[in-house]
Structure formats: C-alpha cells, structure tokens
C-alpha positions, 0 to 999 in steps of 0.5 A: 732222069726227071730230078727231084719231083714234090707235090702239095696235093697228096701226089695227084700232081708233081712239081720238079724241083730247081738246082739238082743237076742230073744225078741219081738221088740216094738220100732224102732227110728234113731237119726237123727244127728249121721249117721247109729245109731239106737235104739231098744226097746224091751219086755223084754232085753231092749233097743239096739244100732246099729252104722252101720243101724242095721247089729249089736246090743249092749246092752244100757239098763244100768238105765232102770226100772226091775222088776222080773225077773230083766233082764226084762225091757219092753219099748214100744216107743222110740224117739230120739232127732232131736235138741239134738244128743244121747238124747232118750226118753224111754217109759216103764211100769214105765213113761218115761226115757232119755238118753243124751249118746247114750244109755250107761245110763238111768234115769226117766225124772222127776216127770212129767209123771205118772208112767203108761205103756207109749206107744208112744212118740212124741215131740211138741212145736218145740222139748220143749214139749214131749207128752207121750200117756199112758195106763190109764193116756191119754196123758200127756204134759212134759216140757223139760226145766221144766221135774220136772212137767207136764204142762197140761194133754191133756186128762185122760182116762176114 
C-alpha cells in the first residue's frame, strides 16, 4: 500500500501524500467552500484532513464509532457540504455522522438512519435531504433541518 498519491501535471508524475497511515482509502470529498481541503475516509484509521490539496494529512477521527480494536473506525462515503462550509457527512458501519468543524469532532446525525453499513452518501432537495444507500436498509431519506427522523425510505433491501 503506497498511501494517498496526487499530482499538479494531469497524472504524468505523482506526489505521495504525508500522514495517512497504512489504511486502505474508501472515500475521497473536497469541501467546496474552503480552498485546498480534503477529507479521507479510510478502513480502518478513520477520517483524514489535508489543507494544502493532499501533500499532508491530519487525523479527524475524534467522535467516530470504534469497535474492537478501537482504533478501528471504518468509513465508507464521505460528502462535504457545498451550503455549509466544514460540515461533513460520514458514512460507517453504524449510520451516518457529521461534522460542522472540519473534522475536529464528530456525532451520529439523529436517529434517522438505521444503524446499517452506509455506503454512499448524496444531498437532494437543494442540500435539505441527504440520501443514505445502505447494506441491508436500501436508501434512506434524511431531513437535515429534522435529522431526529427519516422522511421516507426510498427503498428496503430484500
């Protein structure tokens, strides 16, 4: 495993990023409203930010659901906010979390979601409904004004 690799020349040459430990990446998202940030969702260290496009990585995991061991915090989808710069959405084995400070702490969001693998992520309704796809609960439909409830389920695995 080489890390998290980027290049400035349209892929002729790569860079490897600093900071990530050996984890598979799972997710990738870059907050449109602050210049150069990303975040990175990993197998099994969590969630990383970079501030400078990915040449360095810090860890911003501080919330996220662990099980042994407890340094394991798998998440599958990630999805920053384009309405709400430093909110982003997590999706890990245990439903879906946010963040509204860049990553420094997380927390589940609501009650909404079931607590099934949640495997991407995507905002509808003009940024007021996020759609969770999970594994083994279909999509659900997440009210971000109401996130104590979900509005409807789109689907229901068989």
């Amino acid at each position: 495993w080489v890390g998290v690799l980027r290049s400035n020349d349209g892929g002729l040459t790569w860079i490897q990023g600093m900071g990530v430990p050996a984890s598979k990446a799972l997710a990738l998202a870059a907050d449109p409203l602050l210049d150069g940030t990303l975040y990175l969702g990993t197998r099994s260290g969590g969630v990383f930010r970079s501030s400078d496009l990915g040449l360095s990585w810090q860890a911003a995991s501080s919330g996220l659901p662990g099980w042994a061991p407890a340094t394991w915090y798998e998440v599958q989808a990630l999805l920053a906010d384009p309405g709400r710069a430093g909110t982003v959405y997590a999706g890990t084995w245990s439903g879906v979390y946010v963040t509204r400070d860049r990553g420094e702490s997380w927390a589940p969001l609501g009650d909404g979601c079931p607590p099934y693998q949640v495997r991407a992520l995507v905002l509808a309704d003009g940024g007021h409904t996020l759609l969770a796809g999970t594994y083994g609960a279909g999509v659900v439909a997440l009210d971000l004004a109401e996130p104590r409830a979900p509005r409807r389920a789109l689907a229901h695995a068989p």
